[in-house]
Steps between C-alpha positions, in 0.01 A plus 500: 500500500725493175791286451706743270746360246828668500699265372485236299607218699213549710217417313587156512527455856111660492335264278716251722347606785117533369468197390656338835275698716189457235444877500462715184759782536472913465788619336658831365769582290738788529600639189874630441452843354719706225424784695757594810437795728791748638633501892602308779304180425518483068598161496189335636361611134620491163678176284771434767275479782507228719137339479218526259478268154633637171248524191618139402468376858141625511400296191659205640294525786158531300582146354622359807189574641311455226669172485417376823127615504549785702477838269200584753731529747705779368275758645740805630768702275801709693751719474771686746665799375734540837393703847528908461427585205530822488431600134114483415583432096666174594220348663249592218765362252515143686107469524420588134808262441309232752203579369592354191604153632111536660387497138680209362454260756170558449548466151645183551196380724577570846251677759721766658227624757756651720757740411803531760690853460761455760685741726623853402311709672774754645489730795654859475726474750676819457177673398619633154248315306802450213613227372820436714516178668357598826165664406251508231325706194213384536217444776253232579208559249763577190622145578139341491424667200741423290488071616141538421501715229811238303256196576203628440591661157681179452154286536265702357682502141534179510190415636586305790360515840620709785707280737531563884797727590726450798831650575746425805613827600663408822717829538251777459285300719712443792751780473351721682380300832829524674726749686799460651553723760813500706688704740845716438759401741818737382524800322817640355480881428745694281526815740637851418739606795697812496729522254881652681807580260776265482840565684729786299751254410231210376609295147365603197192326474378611871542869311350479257152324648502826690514731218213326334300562835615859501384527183164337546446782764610782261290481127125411423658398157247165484706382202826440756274250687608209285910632495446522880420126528696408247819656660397394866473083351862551362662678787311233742622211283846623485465498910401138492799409308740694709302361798569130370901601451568665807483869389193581713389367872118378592422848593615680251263247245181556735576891480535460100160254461280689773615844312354322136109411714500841541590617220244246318263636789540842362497411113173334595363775627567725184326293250213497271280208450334634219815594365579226254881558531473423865331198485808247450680702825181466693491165452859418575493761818134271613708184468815618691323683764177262573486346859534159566220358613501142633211306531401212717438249207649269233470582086581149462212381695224822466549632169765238309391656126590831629871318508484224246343672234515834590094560545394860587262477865346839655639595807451741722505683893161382664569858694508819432349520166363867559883623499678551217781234347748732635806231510582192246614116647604132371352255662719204615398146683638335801664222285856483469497530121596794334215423229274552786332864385279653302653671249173647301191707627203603433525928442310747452660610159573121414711207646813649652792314758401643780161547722390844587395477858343786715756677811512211733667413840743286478482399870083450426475412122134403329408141393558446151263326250565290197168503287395210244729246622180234481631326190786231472700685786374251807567202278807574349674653799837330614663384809809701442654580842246281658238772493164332514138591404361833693213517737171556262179660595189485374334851510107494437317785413104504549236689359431736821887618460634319783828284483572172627856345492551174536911306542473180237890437498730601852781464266812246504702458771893437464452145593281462246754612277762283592298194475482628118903418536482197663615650834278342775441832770493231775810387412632839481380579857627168645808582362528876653364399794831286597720762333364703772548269779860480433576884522479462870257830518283537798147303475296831430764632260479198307161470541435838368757378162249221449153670496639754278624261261182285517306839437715587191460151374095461472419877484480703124774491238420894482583777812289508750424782742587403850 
């Protein structure tokens, strides 16, 4: 074990400490490095970070030490560039960089047997291997290289000896060992229904929605697809207006907006992915026309950097996967925030705002999966609506191919939540319990209120099949 020296205040609570408990102390230092990486995380490195010593700070510590009889002690040198980093040139720039502060303390007659690299190991979330914030451009033996490669090089021209080399990658290793899978408890489908003419003496706008559909019917001129939409948006928003004034009634508007989903279902159906031109109207017709899937879970509590920091996660149908993604969907949570979806996913071509998802039944949809939710996401998920932790399972794989699974966690229970709130459930049932006897219901009727209520109260925050 290492006591590591972040900051400089600390140092003298150690030697404090030592010589109270009589023991002779195993310290490390963590250096503040020049060097900053890119992404989510780039302030854990670089001159503004929050821990490490500065160059100065360093020496200081060397004479402390040295000071107090204790240089020995000094045995570990570290460094933290920030978690993800995605871009493979950073890391070798902060090693060579560390590398250096390996020679001088050396110089300066300190035994640095162990050499501490830190996090910053990423995982390629989106599998792009690039350097965006959610994946990687390099893989597992480029990063070993190139930390043993900048110390090595580093010790052999200065002919030091080769120190022991740990690092604390705590994302890449833990990433991957959990999945979140949940079930879909609403869908919201953006059907095309038979499209009938307005009535003869219908305003304006009405008209002229219908001559754009007419007109749909009547060219293969592809280059109209983008006037199409484009006149369909201002004759629908010229609808909502009149709508809002008086001009038009409710049926007239849910003529006028189911006439535009078809006309975006038949637009749709007319254009060219590998048609560059197309691609921004593909991607606006995905987003307008994707279902709305809701899922029996909270972002807040499953997947909070998907929300807080806008982290990319694979997800996908855990059914189905030998049909093609024929339709597109958003997938939104069960908490009453509007901040409660996933706006990115992982695509095929990229990261788009919508999923594609095989033909499903909406009345029988799959089980979906959320993939390398194992780091940070248990530990930093929130309470928000009183959503608690999920049941967990431990799924064990052995060597003849068979599979064990095993519950470790049944999940919380909404008294457990309110006890978070200092609200007592006891209390609470106490309390409905004489509500209920002074409704002057029948015995079983109120009987029947109480063990439904008492069920409620110490069964899961999340749905529950009956």
């Amino acid at each position: 074990v290492y006591l590591v020296i972040e900051k400089m205040s600390e140092i003298a609570i150690v030697l404090e400490e030592a010589e109270r408990l009589n023991v002779v102390p195993r310290l490390g230092v963590r250096a503040r490095l020049a060097s900053q990486g890119s992404g989510k995380w780039q302030s854990s490195g670089g001159e503004k970070s929050k821990f490490g010593l500065a160059a100065t700070q360093v020496l200081q510590l060397v004479e402390i030490l040295r000071a107090a009889g204790h240089l020995e002690s000094l045995q570990l040198l570290h460094f933290h560039l920030g978690s993800q980093m995605a871009n493979i040139r950073d890391i070798a720039t902060g090693v060579r960089e560390s590398a250096r502060f390996y020679v001088e303390l050396h110089k300066l007659g300190v035994n640095i047997q162990c050499f501490d690299v830190g996090g910053g190991l990423g995982v390629d979330y989106e599998g792009t291997r690039s350097q965006s914030d959610c994946s990687v451009n390099y893989g597992l033996n480029e990063y070993a290289n190139n930390i043993i490669w900048a110390i090595g090089d580093a010790c052999e021209e200065n002919g030091l000896p080769h120190p022991t080399v740990i690092t604390e990658s705590g994302r890449a290793v833990t990433a991957h060992h959990t999945v979140l899978v949940s079930n879909i408890i609403g869908v919201e489908r953006n059907e095309y229904t038979e499209a009938t003419p307005p009535a003869e003496d219908a305003a304006r706008p009405l008209q002229s929605m219908w001559e754009t559909w007419l007109e749909m019917h009547e060219t293969g001129n592809r280059r109209s697809l983008r006037e199409w939409l484009h006149d369909s948006q201002m004759d629908l928003h010229d609808i909502h207006i009149g709508y809002s004034s008086g001009t038009f009634n409710l049926q007239e508007r849910a003529w006028a907006e189911q006439l535009y989903l078809n006309m975006c279902h038949e637009v749709q159906k007319q254009l060219d992915p590998s048609n560059r031109a197309h691609r921004p109207i593909i991607d606006e017709l995905q987003e307008r026309m994707a279902d709305k899937i809701y899922v029996n879970f909270s972002l807040f509590q499953s997947m909070p950097d998907a929300w807080g920091i806008d982290q990319l996660f694979p997800v996908m149908p855990l059914e189905g996967l030998n049909k093609s993604p024929e339709r597109r969907a958003v997938l939104l949570d069960i908490t009453c925030d509007s901040d409660g979806a996933i706006d990115h996913y992982v695509d095929g071509d990229g990261i788009a705002t919508t999923m594609p998802m095989p033909e499903y039944d909406p009345e029988n949809p799959p089980m979906l999966g959320f993939f390398m939710v194992g780091a940070y996401q248990e530990i930093l998920g929130n309470m928000h609506n009183l959503f608690g932790d999920t049941e967990a399972v431990d799924v064990f794989v052995f060597p003849d191919g068979s599979v064990e699974v095993e519950l470790s966690d049944e999940g919380d229970t909404v008294a457990d939540m309110l006890q978070y709130v200092q609200l007592d459930p006891n209390t609470l049932l106490t309390q409905f319990r004489d509500q209920v006897k002074n409704t002057g219901l029948d015995d079983a009727l109120q009987q029947q209120f109480l063990e439904e209520f008492e069920a409620g109260l110490y069964g899961y925050t999340y749905l529950e099949d009956e």
